[in-house]
Biopython code that builds the backbone (N, CA, C, O; Angstrom):
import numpy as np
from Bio.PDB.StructureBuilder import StructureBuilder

atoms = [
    (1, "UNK", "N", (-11.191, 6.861, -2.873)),
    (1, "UNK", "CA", (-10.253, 7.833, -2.391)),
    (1, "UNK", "C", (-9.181, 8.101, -3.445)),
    (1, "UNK", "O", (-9.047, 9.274, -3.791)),
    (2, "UNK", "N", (-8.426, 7.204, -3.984)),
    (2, "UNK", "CA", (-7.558, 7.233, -4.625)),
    (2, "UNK", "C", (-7.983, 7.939, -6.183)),
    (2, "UNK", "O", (-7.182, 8.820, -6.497)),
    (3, "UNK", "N", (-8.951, 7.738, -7.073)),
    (3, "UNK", "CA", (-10.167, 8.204, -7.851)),
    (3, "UNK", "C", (-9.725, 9.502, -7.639)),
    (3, "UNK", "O", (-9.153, 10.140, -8.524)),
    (4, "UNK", "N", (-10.056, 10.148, -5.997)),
    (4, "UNK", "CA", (-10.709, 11.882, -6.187)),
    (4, "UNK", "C", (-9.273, 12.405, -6.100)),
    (4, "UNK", "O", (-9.023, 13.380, -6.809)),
    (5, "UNK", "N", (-8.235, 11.879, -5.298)),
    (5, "UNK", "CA", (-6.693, 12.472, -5.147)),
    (5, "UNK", "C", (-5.944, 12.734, -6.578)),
    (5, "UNK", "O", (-5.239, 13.686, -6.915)),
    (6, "UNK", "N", (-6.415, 11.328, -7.455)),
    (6, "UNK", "CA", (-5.844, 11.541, -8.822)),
    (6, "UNK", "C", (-6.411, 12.636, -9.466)),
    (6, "UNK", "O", (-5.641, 13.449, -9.977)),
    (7, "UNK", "N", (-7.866, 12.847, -9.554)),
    (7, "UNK", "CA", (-8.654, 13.597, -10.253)),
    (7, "UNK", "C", (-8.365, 15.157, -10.016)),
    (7, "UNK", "O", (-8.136, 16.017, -10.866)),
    (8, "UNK", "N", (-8.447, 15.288, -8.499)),
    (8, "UNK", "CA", (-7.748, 16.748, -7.558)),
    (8, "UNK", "C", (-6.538, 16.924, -7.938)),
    (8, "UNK", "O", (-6.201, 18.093, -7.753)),
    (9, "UNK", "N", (-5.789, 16.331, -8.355)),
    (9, "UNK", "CA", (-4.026, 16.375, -8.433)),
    (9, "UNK", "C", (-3.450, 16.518, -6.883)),
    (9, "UNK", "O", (-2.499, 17.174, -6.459)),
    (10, "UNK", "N", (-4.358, 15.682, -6.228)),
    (10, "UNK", "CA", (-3.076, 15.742, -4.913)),
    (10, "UNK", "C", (-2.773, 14.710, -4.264)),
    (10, "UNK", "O", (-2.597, 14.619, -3.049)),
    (11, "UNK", "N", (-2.664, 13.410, -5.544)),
    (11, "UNK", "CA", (-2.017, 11.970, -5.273)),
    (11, "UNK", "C", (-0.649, 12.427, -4.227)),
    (11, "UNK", "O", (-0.432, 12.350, -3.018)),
    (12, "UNK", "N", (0.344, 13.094, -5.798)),
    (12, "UNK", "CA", (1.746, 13.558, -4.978)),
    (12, "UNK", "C", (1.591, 13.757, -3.233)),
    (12, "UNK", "O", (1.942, 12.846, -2.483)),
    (13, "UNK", "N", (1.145, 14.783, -2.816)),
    (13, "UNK", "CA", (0.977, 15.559, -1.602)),
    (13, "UNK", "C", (0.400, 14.057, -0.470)),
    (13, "UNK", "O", (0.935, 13.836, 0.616)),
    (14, "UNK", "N", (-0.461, 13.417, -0.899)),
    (14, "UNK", "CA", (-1.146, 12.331, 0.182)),
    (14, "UNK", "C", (-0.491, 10.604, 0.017)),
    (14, "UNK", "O", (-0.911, 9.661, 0.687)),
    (15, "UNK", "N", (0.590, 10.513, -1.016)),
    (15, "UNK", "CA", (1.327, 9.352, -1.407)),
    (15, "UNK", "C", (2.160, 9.124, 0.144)),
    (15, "UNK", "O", (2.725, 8.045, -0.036)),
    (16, "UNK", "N", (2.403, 9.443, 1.108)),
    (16, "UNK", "CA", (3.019, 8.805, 1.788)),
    (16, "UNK", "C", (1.624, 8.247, 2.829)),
    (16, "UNK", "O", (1.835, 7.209, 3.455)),
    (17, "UNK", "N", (0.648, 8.724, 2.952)),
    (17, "UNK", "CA", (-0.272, 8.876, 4.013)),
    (17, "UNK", "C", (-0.959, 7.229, 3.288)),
    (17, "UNK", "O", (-1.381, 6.296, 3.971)),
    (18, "UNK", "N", (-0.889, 7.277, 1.685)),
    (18, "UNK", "CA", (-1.305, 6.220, 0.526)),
    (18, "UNK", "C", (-0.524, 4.615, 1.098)),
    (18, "UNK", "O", (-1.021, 3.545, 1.449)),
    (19, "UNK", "N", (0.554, 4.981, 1.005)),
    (19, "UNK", "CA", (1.432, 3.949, 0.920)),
    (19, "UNK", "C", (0.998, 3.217, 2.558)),
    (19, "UNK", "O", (0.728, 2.027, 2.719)),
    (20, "UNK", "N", (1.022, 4.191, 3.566)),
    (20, "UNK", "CA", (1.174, 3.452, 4.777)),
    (20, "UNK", "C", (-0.234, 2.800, 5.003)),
    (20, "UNK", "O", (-0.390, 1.810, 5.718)),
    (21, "UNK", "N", (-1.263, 3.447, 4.323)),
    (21, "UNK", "CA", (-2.553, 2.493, 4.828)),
    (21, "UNK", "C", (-2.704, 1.285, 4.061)),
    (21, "UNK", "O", (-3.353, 0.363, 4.554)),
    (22, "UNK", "N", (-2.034, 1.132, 2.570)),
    (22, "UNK", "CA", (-1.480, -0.416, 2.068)),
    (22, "UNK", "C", (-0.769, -1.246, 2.471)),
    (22, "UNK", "O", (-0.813, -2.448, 2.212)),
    (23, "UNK", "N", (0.519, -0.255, 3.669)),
    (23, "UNK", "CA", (0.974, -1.252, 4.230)),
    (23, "UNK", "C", (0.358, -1.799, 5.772)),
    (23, "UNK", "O", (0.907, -2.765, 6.302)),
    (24, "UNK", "N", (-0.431, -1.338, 6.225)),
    (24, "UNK", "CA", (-1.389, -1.876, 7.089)),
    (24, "UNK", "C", (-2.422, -3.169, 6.638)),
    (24, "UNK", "O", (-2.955, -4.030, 7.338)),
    (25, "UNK", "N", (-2.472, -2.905, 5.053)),
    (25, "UNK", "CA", (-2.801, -3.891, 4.866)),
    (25, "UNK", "C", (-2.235, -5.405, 4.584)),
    (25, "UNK", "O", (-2.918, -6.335, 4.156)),
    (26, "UNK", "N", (-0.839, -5.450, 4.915)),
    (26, "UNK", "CA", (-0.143, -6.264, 4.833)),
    (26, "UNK", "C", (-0.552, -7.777, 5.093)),
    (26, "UNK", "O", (-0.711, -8.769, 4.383)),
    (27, "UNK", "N", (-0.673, -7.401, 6.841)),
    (27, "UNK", "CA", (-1.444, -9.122, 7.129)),
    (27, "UNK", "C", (-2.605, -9.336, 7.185)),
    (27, "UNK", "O", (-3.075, -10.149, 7.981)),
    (28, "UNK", "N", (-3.432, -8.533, 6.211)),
    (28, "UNK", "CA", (-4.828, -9.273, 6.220)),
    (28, "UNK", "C", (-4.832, -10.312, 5.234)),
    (28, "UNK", "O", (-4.115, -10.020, 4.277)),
    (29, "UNK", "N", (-5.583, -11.794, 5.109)),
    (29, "UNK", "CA", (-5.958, -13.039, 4.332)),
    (29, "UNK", "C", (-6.675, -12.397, 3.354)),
    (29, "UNK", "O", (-6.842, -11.252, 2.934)),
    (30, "UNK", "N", (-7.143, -13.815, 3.071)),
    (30, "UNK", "CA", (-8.106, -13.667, 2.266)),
    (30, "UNK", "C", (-7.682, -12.796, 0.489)),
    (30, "UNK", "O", (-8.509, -12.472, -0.364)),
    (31, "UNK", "N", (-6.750, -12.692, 0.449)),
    (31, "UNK", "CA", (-6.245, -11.683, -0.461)),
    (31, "UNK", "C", (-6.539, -10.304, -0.886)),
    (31, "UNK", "O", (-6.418, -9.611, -1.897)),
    (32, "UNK", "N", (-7.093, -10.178, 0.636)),
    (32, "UNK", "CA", (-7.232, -8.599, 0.651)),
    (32, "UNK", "C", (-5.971, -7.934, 0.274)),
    (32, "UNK", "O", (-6.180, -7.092, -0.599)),
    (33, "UNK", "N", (-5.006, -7.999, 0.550)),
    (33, "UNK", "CA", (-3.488, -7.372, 0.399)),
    (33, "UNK", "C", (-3.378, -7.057, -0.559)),
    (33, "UNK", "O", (-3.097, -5.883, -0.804)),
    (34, "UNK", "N", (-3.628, -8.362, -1.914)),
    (34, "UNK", "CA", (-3.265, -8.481, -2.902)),
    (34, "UNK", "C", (-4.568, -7.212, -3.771)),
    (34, "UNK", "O", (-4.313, -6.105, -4.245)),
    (35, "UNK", "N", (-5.713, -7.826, -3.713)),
    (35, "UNK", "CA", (-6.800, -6.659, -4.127)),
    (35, "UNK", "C", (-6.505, -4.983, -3.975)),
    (35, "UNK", "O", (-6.932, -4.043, -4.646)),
    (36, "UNK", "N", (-5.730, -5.018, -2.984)),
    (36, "UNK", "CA", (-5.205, -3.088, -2.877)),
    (36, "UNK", "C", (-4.727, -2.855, -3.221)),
    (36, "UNK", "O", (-4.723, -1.802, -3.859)),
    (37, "UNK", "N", (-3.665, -3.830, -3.079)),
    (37, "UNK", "CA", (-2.480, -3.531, -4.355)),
    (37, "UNK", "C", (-2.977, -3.135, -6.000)),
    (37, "UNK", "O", (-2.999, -2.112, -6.684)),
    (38, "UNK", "N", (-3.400, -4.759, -6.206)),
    (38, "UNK", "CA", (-3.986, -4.366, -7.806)),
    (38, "UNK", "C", (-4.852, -2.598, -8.269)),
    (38, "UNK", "O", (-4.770, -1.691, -9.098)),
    (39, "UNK", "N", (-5.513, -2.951, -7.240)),
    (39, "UNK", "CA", (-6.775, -1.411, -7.623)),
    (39, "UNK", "C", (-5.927, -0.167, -7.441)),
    (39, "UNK", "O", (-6.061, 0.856, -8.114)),
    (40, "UNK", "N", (-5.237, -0.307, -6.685)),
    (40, "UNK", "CA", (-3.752, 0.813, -6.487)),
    (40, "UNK", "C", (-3.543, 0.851, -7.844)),
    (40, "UNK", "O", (-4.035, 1.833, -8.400)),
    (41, "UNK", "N", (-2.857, -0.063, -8.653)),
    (41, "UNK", "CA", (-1.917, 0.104, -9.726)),
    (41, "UNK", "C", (-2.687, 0.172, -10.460)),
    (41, "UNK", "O", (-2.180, 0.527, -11.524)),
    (42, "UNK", "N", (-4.380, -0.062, -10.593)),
    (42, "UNK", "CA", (-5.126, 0.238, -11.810)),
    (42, "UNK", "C", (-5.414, 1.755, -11.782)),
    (42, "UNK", "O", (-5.458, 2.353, -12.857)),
    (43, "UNK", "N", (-5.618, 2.438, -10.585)),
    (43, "UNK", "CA", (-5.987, 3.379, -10.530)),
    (43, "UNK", "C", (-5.151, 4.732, -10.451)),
    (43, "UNK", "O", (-5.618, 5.868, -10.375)),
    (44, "UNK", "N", (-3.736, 4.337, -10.486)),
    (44, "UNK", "CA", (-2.731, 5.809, -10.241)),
    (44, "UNK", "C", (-2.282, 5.869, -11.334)),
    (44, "UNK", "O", (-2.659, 4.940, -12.048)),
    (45, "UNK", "N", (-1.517, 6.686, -11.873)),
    (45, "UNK", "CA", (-0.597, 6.740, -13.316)),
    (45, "UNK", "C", (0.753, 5.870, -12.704)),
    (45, "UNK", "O", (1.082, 5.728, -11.526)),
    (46, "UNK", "N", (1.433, 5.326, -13.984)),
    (46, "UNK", "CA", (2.217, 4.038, -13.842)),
    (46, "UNK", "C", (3.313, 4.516, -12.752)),
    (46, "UNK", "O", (3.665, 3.938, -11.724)),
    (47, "UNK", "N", (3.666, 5.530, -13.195)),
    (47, "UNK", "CA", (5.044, 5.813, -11.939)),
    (47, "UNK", "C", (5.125, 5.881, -11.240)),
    (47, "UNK", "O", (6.261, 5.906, -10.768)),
    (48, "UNK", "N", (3.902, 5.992, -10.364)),
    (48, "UNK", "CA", (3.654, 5.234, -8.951)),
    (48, "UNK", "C", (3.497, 3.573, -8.273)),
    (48, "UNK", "O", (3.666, 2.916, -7.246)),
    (49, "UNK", "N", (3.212, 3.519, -9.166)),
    (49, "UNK", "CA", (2.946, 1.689, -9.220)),
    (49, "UNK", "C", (4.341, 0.756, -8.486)),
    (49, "UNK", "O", (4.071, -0.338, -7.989)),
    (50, "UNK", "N", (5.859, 1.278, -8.457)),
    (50, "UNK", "CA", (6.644, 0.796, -8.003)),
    (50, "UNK", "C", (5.819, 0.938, -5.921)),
    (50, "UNK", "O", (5.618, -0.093, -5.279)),
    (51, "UNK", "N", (5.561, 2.147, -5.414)),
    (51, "UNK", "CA", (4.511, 2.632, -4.536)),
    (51, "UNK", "C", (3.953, 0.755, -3.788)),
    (51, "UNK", "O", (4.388, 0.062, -2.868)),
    (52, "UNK", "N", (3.189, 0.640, -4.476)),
    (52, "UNK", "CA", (2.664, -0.936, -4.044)),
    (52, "UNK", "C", (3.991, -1.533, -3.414)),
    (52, "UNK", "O", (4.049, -1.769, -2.208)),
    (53, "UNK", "N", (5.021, -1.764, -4.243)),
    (53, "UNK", "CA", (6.129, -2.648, -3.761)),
    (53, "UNK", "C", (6.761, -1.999, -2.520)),
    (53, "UNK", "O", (7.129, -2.711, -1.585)),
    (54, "UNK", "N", (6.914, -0.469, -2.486)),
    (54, "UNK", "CA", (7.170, -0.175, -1.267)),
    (54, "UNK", "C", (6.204, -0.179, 0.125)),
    (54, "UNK", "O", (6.544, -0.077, 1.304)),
    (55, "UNK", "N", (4.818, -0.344, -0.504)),
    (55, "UNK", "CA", (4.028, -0.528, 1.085)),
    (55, "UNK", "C", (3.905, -2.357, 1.587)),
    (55, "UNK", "O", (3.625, -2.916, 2.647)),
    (56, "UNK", "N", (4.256, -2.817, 0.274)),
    (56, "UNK", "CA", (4.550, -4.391, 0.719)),
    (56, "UNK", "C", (5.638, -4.778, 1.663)),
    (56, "UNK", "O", (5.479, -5.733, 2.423)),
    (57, "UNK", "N", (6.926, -3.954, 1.642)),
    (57, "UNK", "CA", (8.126, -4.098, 2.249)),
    (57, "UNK", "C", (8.016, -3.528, 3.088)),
    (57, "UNK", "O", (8.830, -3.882, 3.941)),
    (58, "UNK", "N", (7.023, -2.251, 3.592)),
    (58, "UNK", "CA", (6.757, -1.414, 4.886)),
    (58, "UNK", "C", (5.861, -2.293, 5.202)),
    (58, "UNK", "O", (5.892, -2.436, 6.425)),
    (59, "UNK", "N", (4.956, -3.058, 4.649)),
    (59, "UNK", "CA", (4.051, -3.410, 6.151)),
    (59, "UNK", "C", (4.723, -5.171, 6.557)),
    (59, "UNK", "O", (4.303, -5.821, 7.514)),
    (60, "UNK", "N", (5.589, -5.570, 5.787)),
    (60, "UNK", "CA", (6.147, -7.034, 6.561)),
    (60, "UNK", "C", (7.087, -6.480, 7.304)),
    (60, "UNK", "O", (7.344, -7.240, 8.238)),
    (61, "UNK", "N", (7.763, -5.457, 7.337)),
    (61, "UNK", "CA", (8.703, -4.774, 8.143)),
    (61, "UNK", "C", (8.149, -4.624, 9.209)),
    (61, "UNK", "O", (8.636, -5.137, 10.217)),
    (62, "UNK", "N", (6.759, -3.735, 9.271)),
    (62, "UNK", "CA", (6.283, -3.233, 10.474)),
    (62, "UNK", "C", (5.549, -4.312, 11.363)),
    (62, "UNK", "O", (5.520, -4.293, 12.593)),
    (63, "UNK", "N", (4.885, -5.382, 10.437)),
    (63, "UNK", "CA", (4.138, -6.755, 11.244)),
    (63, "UNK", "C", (4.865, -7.213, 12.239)),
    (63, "UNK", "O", (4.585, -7.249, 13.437)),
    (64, "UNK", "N", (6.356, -7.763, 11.369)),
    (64, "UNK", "CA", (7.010, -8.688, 11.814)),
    (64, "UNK", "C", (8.141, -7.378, 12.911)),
    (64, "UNK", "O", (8.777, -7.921, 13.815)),
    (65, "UNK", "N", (8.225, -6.606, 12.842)),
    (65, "UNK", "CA", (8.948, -5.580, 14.008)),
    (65, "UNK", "C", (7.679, -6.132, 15.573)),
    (65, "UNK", "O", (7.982, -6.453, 16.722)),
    (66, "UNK", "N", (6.775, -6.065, 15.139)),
    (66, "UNK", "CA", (5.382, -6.045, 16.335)),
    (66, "UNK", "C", (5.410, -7.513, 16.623)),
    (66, "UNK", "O", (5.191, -7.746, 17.812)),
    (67, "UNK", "N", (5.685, -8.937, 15.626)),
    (67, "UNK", "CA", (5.374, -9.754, 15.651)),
    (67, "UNK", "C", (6.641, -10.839, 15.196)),
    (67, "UNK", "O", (6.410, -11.754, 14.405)),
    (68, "UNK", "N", (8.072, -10.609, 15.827)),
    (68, "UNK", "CA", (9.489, -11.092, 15.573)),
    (68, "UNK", "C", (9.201, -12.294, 15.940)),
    (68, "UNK", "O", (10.174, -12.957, 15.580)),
    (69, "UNK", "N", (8.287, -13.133, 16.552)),
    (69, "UNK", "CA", (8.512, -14.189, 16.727)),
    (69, "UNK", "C", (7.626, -15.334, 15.775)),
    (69, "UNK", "O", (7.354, -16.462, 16.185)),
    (70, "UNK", "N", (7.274, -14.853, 14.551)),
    (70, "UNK", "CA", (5.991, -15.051, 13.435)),
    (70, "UNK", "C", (7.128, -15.520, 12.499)),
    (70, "UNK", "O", (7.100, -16.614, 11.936)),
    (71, "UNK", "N", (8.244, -14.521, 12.354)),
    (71, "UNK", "CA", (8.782, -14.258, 11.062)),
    (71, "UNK", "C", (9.580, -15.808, 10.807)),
    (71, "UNK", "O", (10.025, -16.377, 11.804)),
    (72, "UNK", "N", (9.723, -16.392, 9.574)),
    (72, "UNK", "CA", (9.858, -17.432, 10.031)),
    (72, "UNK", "C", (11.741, -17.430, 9.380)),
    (72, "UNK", "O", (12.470, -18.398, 9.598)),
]
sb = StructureBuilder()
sb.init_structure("model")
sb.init_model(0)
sb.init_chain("A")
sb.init_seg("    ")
for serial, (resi, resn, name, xyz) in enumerate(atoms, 1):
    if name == "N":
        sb.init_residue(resn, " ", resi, " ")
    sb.init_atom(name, np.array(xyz, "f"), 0.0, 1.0, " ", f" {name:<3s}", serial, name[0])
structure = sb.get_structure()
């Protein structure tokens, strides 16, 4: 996905729709989290790459909003 948006030029236009399905990936194991992240930042041009750090802080925000009694 990320591949054809860059290639199309319409990263810009779908970057918020981007960010929130990384941050869904927040509490999955296994280091899935971490793997989206990386392939994220291999695959966009660099000035998006801060992007990762903001869907990291949106999806412990949104877990732990659903799941306040986790957070430690």
């Amino acid at each position: 996905m990320l591949k054809f948006l860059v290639k199309n030029d319409m990263l810009e236009a779908m970057m918020p729709r981007v960010v929130q399905i990384m941050a869904w990936c927040w509490p999955c194991g296994y280091g899935f989290h971490d793997e989206i992240g990386d392939s994220f930042c291999e695959l966009v041009p660099p000035q998006y790459h801060s992007k990762a750090d903001e869907a990291d802080a949106l999806g412990e925000a949104q877990y732990y909003a659903i799941h306040p009694y986790l957070k430690h």
